[in-house]
C-alpha positions in Angstrom: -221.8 99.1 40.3 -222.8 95.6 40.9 -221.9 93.2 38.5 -224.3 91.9 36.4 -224.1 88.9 34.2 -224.0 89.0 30.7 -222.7 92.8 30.4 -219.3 91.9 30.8 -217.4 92.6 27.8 -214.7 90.3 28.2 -214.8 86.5 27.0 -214.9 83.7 29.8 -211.7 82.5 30.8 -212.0 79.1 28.7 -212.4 80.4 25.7 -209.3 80.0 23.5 -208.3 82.7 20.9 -209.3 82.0 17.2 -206.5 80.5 15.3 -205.1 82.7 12.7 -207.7 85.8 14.2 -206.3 88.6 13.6 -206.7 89.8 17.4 -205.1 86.7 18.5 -202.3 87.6 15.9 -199.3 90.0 17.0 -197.5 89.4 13.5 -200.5 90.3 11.6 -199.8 94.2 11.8 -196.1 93.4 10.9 -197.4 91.7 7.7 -199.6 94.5 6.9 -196.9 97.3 7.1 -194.8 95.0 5.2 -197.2 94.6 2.2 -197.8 98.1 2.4 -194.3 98.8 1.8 -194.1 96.7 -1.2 -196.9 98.0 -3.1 -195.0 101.8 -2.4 -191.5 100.2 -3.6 -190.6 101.5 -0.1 -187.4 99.6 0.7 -186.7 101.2 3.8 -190.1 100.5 5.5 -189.9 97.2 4.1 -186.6 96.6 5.7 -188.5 97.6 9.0 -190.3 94.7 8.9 -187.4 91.9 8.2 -185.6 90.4 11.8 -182.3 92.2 11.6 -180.4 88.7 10.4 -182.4 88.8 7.4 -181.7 92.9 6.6 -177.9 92.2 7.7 -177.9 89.2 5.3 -179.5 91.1 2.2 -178.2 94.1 3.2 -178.1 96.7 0.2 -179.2 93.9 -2.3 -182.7 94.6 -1.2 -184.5 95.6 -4.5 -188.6 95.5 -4.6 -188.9 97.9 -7.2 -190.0 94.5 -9.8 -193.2 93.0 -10.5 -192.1 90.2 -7.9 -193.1 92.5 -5.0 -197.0 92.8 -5.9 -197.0 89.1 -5.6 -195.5 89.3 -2.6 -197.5 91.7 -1.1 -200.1 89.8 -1.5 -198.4 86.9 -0.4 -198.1 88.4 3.0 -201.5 89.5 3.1 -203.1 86.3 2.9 -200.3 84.3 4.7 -202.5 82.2 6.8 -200.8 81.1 10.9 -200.1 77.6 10.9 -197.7 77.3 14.3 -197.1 79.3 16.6 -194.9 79.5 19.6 -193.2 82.3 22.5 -190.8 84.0 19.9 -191.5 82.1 16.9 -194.6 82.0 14.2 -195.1 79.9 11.0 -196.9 81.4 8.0 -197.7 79.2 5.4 -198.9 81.6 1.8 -198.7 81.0 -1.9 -196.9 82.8 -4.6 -199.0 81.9 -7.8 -199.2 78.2 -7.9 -196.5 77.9 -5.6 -197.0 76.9 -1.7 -194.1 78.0 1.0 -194.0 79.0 4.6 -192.0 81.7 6.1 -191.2 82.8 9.3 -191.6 85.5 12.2 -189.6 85.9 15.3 -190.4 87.9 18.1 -187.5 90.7 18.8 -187.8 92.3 21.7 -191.4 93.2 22.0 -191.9 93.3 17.9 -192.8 90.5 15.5 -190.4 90.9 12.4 -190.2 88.7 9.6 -187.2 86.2 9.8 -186.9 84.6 6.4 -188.9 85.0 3.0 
């Protein structure tokens, strides 16, 4: 078929991603699942989602049975991308009043959460 402009469903080639889009954000799934898990008291799947330094370090401590991890949850839900680079991302959320920034790293081909 001949090509005809304006049906192409693809963006032009200059136009940059969206920061902090959520199609322009591999982590954002990760975050998601992770949130999920929280609101279920699901350690396991939570543990999923952590880069395996930060399981290894917490290890069998792991406990987000508390009213901490609905905060969290949501914490991770509205964490907003604020740098991002090949195998690292910066997430910058709020717990209440409080303001911190957390990490992702890529692992292999999945975005895992490196430090809360």
């Amino acid at each position: 078929a001949p090509h005809r402009p304006g049906k192409d469903p693809r963006p032009p080639a200059t136009s940059d991603p969206t920061p902090g889009g959520t199609v322009a954000d591999p982590g954002r799934p990760v975050l998601g699942t992770a949130a999920t898990a929280l609101d279920k008291h699901d350690a396991s799947a939570f543990a999923a989602t952590l880069s395996t330094p930060l399981r290894d370090a917490i290890g069998g401590s792991l406990d987000i049975s508390g009213d901490g991890a609905a905060g969290l949850a949501k914490a991770l839900r509205d964490a907003t991308l604020i740098a991002s680079y090949e195998t690292t991302r910066v997430y910058q959320t709020k717990v209440g009043e409080e303001t911190f920034s957390f990490l992702m790293v890529k692992e292999g081909d999945q975005w895992l959460i490196a430090e809360l």
